[in-house]
N, C-alpha and C positions, 0 to 999 in steps of 0.2 A: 833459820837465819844462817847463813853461810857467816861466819869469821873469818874466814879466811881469807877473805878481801880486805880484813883490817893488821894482817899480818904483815910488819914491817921488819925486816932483819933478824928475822927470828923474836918477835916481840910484839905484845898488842897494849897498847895504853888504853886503861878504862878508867872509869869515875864510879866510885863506889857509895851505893847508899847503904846502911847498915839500919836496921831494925827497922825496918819497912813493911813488915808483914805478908809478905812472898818472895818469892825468892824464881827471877826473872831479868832477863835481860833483853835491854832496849837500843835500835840506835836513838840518838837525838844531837841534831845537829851537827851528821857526820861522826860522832864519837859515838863509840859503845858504851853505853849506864848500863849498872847493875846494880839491881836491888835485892837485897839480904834480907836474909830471914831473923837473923843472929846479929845481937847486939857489939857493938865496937867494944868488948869488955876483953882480957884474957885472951886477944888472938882469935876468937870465937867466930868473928865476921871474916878472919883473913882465911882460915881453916874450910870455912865453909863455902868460900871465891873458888877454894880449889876445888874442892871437891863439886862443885854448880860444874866450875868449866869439864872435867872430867865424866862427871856422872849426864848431864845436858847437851854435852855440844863433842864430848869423846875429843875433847882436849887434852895433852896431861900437862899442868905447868905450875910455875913457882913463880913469886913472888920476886922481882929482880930490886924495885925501886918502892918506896913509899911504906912499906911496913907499917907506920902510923898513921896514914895520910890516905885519904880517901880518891885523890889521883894516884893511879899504881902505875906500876909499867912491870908485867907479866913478862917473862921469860917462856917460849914453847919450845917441848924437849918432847 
């Protein structure tokens, strides 16, 4: 999947599913979903958004917007 067609200003908003049981990302509906492996508990599902995007798609990025909330807005750096 190319991202980089969803890269807007330096940033990509996704929708995050958390304890999903793989850990993969989809478009749907125009938006990027991501499904996690790692439960929304201790940072655990946000820790491991990063490392998907880095380690899957050779992204490196951070967290800009949502921290608790499963709509994010991703900072790439």
């Amino acid at each position: 999947m190319d991202i980089h067609s969803y890269i807007r200003n330096g940033s990509i908003t996704v929708r995050v599913v958390p304890n999903a049981g793989r850990s993969e990302i989809i478009e749907e509906h125009g938006r990027l979903k991501v499904y996690l492996n790692a439960v929304a508990d201790r940072n655990k599902a946000n820790r491991e958004l990063i490392k998907f995007f880095k380690k899957e798609l050779g992204v490196a990025v951070e967290i800009k917007v949502g921290l608790r909330s499963r709509e994010k807005v991703l900072r790439v750096l």
